[in-house]
N, C-alpha and C positions, 0 to 999 in steps of 0.2 A: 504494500500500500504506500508505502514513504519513497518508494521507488518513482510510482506511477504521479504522486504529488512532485517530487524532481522532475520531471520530465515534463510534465504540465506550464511550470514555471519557464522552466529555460526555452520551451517552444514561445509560450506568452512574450519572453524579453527578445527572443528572437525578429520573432515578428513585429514585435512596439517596435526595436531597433531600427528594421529594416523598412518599416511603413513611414516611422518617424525621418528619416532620410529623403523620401520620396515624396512625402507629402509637403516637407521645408523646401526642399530642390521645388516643385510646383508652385508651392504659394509664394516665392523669391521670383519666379518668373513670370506670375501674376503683378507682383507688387512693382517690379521694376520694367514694367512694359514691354515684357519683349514682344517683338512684330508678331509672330504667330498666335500667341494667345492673345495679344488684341484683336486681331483677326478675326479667329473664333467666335470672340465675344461680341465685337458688332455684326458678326452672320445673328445671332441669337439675340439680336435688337431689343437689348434692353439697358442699353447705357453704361460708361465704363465705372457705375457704381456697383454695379455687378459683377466685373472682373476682380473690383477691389473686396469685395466682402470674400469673395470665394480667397483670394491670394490669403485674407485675410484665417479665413475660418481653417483653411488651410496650414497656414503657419502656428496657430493658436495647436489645431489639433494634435498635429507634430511635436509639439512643445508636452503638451499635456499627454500624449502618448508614453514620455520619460518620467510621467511623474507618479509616481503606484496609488495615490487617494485619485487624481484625474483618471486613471489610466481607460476606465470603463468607459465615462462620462466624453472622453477623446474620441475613442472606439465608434462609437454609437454616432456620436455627430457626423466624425469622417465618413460613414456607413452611406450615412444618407445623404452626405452632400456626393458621393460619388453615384448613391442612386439617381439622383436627380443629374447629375453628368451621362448615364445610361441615358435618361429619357430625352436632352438635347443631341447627344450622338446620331440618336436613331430618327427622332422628329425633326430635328431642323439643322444639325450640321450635315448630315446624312453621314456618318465615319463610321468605324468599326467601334462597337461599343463595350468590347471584351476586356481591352485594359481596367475601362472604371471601372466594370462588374468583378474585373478579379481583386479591386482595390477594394471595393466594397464589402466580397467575402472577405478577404483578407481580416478588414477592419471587421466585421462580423467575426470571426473567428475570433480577436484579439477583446471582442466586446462579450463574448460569450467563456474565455477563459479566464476575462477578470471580472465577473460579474459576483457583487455581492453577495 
């Protein structure tokens, strides 16, 4: 049992690590404009206060992904802002929508191993 609790953890930090990297590196290129993600964001016409929350929500989640009292509360948000990245993939950028959806389980996974 104390086995299966080790391993629980170290997949958990694995993953916070490795989403937490991923989702700073995006919301860094959210916040400092680069050409393609503004792009993106004015195909999905809704003003670059949109791009900024996202870089935003983004970099917060990242942040709070390292921190073990945030770590769930990270989890969950990034979940659903990448679900909500699925549903503009598909509706209006028209792009392959596999990335968010594996960032989403991802962060689903990470939401569900640190869950209260």
């Amino acid at each position: 049992m104390a086995q299966s609790g080790k391993v629980k953890i170290i997949t958990a930090w694995v993953l916070q690590i490795l989403l937490a990297a991923v989702f700073l590196t995006a919301g860094i290129l959210k916040l400092t404009n680069v050409e393609g993600m503004v792009v993106a964001f004015d195909k999905i016409g809704w003003g670059h206060w949109f791009l900024y929350l996202t870089g935003v929500l983004e970099v917060a989640g990242a942040i709070g992904l390292l921190v073990p009292r945030l770590a769930f509360s990270a989890a969950v948000c990034l979940a659903l802002v990448m679900a909500v990245a699925v549903v503009f993939c598909i509706a209006v950028l028209h792009q392959n929508p596999v990335p968010p959806a594996l960032f989403a389980l991802l962060s689903g996974a990470v939401a569900y191993l640190r869950r209260p």
